[in-house]
Steps between C-alpha positions, in 0.01 A plus 500: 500500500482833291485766802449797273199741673200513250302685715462671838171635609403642868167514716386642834427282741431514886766456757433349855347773631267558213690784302579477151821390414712363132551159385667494215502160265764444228487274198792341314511364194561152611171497636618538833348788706563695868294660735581728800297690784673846632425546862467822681583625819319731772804567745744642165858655556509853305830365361307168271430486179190695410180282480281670227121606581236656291395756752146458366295567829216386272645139442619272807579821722720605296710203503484347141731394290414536135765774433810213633268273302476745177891531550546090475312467184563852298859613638705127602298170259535674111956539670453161639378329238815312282707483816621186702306467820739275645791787485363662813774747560448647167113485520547730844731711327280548214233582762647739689669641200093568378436661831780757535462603873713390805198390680270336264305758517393565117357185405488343874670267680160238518458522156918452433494272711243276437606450096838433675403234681217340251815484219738273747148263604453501103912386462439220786177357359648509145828272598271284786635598796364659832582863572698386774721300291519675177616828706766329722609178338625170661556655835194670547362253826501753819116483644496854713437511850149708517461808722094457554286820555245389730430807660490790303522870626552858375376570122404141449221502777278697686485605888783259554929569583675779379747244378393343128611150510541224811632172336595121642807349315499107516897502496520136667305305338672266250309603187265736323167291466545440897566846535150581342346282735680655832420840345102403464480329866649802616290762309160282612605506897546861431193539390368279799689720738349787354146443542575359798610868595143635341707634198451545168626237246438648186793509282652760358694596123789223553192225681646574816245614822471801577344561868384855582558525875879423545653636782845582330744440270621163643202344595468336203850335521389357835175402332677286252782349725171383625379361250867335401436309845172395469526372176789310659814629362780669665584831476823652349545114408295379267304831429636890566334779456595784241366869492436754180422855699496671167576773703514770235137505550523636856842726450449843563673795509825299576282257791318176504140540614395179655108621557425170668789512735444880590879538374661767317839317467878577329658313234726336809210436724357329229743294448512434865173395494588254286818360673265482813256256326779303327587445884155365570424346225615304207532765283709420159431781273377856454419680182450857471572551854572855391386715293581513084732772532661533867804318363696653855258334677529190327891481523443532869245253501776245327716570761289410717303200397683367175691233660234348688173582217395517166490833401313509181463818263142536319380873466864611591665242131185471313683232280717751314877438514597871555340473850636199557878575405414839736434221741742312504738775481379666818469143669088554533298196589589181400236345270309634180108441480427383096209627358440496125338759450675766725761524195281371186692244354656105535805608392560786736357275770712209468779755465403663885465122633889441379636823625354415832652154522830608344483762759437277817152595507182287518267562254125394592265460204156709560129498420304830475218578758277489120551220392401265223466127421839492329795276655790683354657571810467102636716387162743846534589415864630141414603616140755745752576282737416785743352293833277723599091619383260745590119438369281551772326262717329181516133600381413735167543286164728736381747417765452152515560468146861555522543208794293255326765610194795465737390144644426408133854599403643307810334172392621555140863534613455179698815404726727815327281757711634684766333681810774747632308535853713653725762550243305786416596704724866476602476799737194425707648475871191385723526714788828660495563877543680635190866568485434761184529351106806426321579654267367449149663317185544738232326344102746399271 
């Protein structure tokens, strides 16, 4: 089918959290056409892509988009128009090429990125083929193991943990659908246990509680080993527990402020802090356990915990290669978080996921705390083989959305789909003290 682009048009539309955001949709002349949502995200390394805003205080806060919009249809569709959407890398080129700026920053990264994304949905559609498939051919049939946000802290709640993100990971159970399931029985007893308690069970950005009244930091890791139990699994077998501090948000002045702990802690107490609980509990991985730019404190932190945890890189790699390589080089952390729109383009995406893996690096494919109804991510994860997915928790349609995409994917792919489980994560030692990381493998 003829996948020449006839047309590209954009629109504002509301994210998750009721903002405006882009879609863009693009038309080929085959008939085929491609839409794609552009999330947005409220805890934001100063090292992403920019993200675009009007600045308007007299139109959504501030926070429209018609100017990203304005830039889709007057600056990107009359270039677009006459060239192959199926030739991504030269489409992202082409964009970036139009934009001029290390950072996105002229015509913004949601507006780049959501024509990027809308031309390869357009390419798939016009040859019949999922995402999943048309971006990572035959062998495209990894379901990732989900890291669940059920109770959500920091800058994606209110009154609740200094620490952003509290997640179950169903890494024994022997597929993805039944991974769902253990991940909803657990998120419902939690919700039991919490009002129970006489706390709150509203949900927060990610559909995760978020209880005012916690006594610390940890108390909701004992609160969901809890609800693990009750729901009748076993902990640190069938379901561990994962952490996102996004600690840049409590860094300062070269200290981590823990407010509910009544801690003003180091970069290496910190990390001790987090070797004690991977004692205690089953503990698997840790993103942005420091802050975006202590990369001394993150090399100890390796040292410390890489052998024995996931160390995963968000605010600190923000998807761009550079970091990355800087990463690697300096043997920091030990995984890469994924998010699209940290860098602004598929291309340079799928180019960060295979620099982590070439690198001996895990690279976990991520959701935004604004979020739309798009799946992208739930086809790019098994597209990349990758294993691993962050998109919230088990309530919010926007979440949900991407495992009902996942478990539609799994049934599709029949007998050839695989559930990594454990696999996963080759490091996790339950309950082990750590001997300090390897080394890491240099890319090549």
């Amino acid at each position: 089918m003829d996948t020449t682009i006839e047309m590209v048009r954009a629109r504002e539309i509301l994210d998750s959290r009721g903002d405006p955001t882009v879609a863009v949709d693009v038309f080929l002349s085959g008939g085929a056409i491609g839409t794609a949502m552009v999330p947005s995200g409220a805890s934001t390394g100063k090292h992403e892509a920019v993200e675009l805003r009007d600045g308007d205080p007299r139109r959504y806060r501030g926070k429209g988009v018609r100017n990203a919009v304005g830039n889709v249809d007057d600056v990107m569709a009359p270039e677009l128009i006459g060239e192959d959407a199926s030739d991504q890398s030269a489409i992202d080129s082409l964009l970036r090429e139009l934009d001029g700026t290390p950072d996105k920053s002229k015509l913004g990264a949601n507006a780049i990125l959501g024509v990027s994304l809308a031309c390869a949905r357009a390419a798939a559609n016009a040859v019949g083929l999922p995402l999943y498939r048309y971006l990572g051919g035959p062998l495209a049939r990894t379901l990732p193991v989900p890291l669940m946000n059920i109770l959500n802290g920091g800058k994606h709640a209110t009154d609740s943990a200094d620490m952003q993100e509290y997640m179950i990971v169903p890494l024994g159970l022997p597929t993805f659908s039944e991974a769902v399931r253990a991940g909803s029985e657990v998120f419902h007893e939690l919700k039991a246990e919490l009002h129970e308690r006489g706390m709150g069970t509203g949900v927060g950005d990610e559909g995760g509680f978020a209880p005012s009244g916690l006594k610390s930091n940890v108390q909701p890791i004992e609160l969901m080993v809890r609800a693990i139990e009750r729901a009748g699994y076993r902990a640190g077998e069938d379901i561990a527990i994962a952490l996102d501090p996004a600690s840049s948000e409590f860094h300062e002045n070269g200290t981590y402020k823990l407010a509910r702990d009544g801690k003003v802690l180091t970069a290496e107490e910190l990390g001790a802090l987090y070797a004690e609980w991977h004692l205690k509990f089953p503990l698997v991985s840790v993103e942005d356990g420091l802050a975006e730019d202590d990369w001394a404190g993150w090399k100890t932190l390796t040292h410390q915990l890489g052998d024995r945890l996931q160390l995963v890189g968000d605010d600190l790699f923000v998807t761009n290669v550079e970091r990355i390589r800087r990463g690697v080089s300096e043997g920091v952390g030990n995984a890469v978080l994924i998010k699209l729109n940290q860098i602004g383009t598929l291309s340079e995406t799928i180019e960060a996921v295979d620099l982590a893996h070439r690198s001996g690096y895990a690279a976990v494919i991520s959701h935004r705390s604004g979020e739309t109804e798009d799946t992208t991510i739930a086809d790019l994860c098994v597209a990349l083989n990758t294993g691993q997915i962050k998109t919230g928790s088990l309530s919010r349609s926007e979440r949900v959305a991407k495992y009902n995409r996942l478990m539609e994917i799994e049934l599709e792919l029949g007998d050839a789909a695989r559930y990594p489980g454990r696999d996963a994560f080759p490091r996790f030692r339950r309950g082990q003290p750590s001997q300090g990381a390897p080394p890491p493998s240099t890319p090549g």
